[in-house]
C-alpha positions in Angstrom: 86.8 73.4 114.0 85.5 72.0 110.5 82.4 74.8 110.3 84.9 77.6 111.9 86.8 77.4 108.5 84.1 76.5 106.8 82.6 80.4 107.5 85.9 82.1 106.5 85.3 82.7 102.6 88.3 82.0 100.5 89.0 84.3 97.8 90.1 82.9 94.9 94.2 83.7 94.0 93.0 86.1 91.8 91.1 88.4 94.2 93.4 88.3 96.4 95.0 91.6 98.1 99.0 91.5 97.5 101.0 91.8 101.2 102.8 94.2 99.9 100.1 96.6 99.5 98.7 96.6 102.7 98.4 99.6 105.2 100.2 99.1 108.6 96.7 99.6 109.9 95.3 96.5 107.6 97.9 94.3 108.5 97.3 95.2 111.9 93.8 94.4 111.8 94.2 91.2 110.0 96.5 89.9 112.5 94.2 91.5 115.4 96.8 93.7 116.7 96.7 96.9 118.4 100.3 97.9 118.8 103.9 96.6 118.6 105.9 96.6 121.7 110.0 96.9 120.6 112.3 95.0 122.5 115.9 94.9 122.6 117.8 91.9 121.2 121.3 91.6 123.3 123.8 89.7 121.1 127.3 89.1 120.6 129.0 90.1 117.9 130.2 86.9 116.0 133.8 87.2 114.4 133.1 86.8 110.3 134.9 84.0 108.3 137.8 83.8 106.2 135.1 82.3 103.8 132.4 85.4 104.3 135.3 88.0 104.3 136.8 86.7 101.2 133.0 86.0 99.0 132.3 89.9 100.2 135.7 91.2 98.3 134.9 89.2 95.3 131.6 90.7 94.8 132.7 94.0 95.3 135.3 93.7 93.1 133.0 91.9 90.6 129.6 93.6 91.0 128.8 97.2 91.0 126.4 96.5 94.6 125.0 100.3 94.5 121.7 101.1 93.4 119.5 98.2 92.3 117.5 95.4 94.2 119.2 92.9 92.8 122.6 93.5 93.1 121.9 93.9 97.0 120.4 90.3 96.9 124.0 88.8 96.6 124.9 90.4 99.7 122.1 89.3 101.4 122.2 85.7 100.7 126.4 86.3 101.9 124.8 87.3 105.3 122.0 85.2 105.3 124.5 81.9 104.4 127.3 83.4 107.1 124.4 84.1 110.3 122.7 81.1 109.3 126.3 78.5 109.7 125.6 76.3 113.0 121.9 76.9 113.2 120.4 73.0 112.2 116.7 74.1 112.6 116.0 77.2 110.4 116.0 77.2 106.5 115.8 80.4 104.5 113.9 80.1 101.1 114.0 82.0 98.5 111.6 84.0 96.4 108.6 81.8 98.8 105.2 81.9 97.9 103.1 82.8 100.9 99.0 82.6 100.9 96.2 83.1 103.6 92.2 83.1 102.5 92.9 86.8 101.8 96.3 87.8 100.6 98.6 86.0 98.3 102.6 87.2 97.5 105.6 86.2 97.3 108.5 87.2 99.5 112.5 87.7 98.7 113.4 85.5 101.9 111.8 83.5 104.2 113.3 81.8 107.3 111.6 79.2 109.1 111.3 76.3 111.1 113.0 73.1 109.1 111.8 70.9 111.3 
């Protein structure tokens, strides 16, 4: 295992490609992938809170929430906080720093694993 990383080279952070700017056929390489195969996700709907229904009014009526990146965030984190309620082993971070032996970046949101 030791000499199989040992013959990846590791670029310095400096050298390193942004994921943002990769192709769809880079990424797809990277991660030795040919295709994606969709699938359907059956859910139920859950009913939102009095809590989620009420934080969703006072940003609208605080917050213009039309245009720009940042003002979209708030509503965002609102969903992420309300889907994420009852779910012990995931943990969203935000604005995560995420780096392999070619690509560095950051991303907006990250769920994972907590455990």
């Amino acid at each position: 295992m030791a000499n199989t990383k040992k013959a990846r080279s590791k670029l310095p952070k400096s050298k390193k490609k942004k994921f943002s700017s990769f192709t769809k056929r880079e990424a797809f390489e990277q991660l030795g992938l040919t295709d994606l195969i969709s699938w359907k996700l059956e859910s139920s709907p859950i009913k939102a809170s009095p809590f989620f229904q009420e934080r969703i009014q006072r940003l609208k009526q605080i917050f213009s929430l039309e245009g720009y990146e940042e003002a979209k965030k708030l509503l965002i984190d609102a969903i992420c906080e309300e889907a994420m309620l009852g779910t012990e082993h995931l943990r969203i971070w935000k604005g995560a720093q995420l780096e392999s032996d070619i690509a560095a970046g950051y991303v907006d949101y990250l769920i994972a694993d907590d455990t």
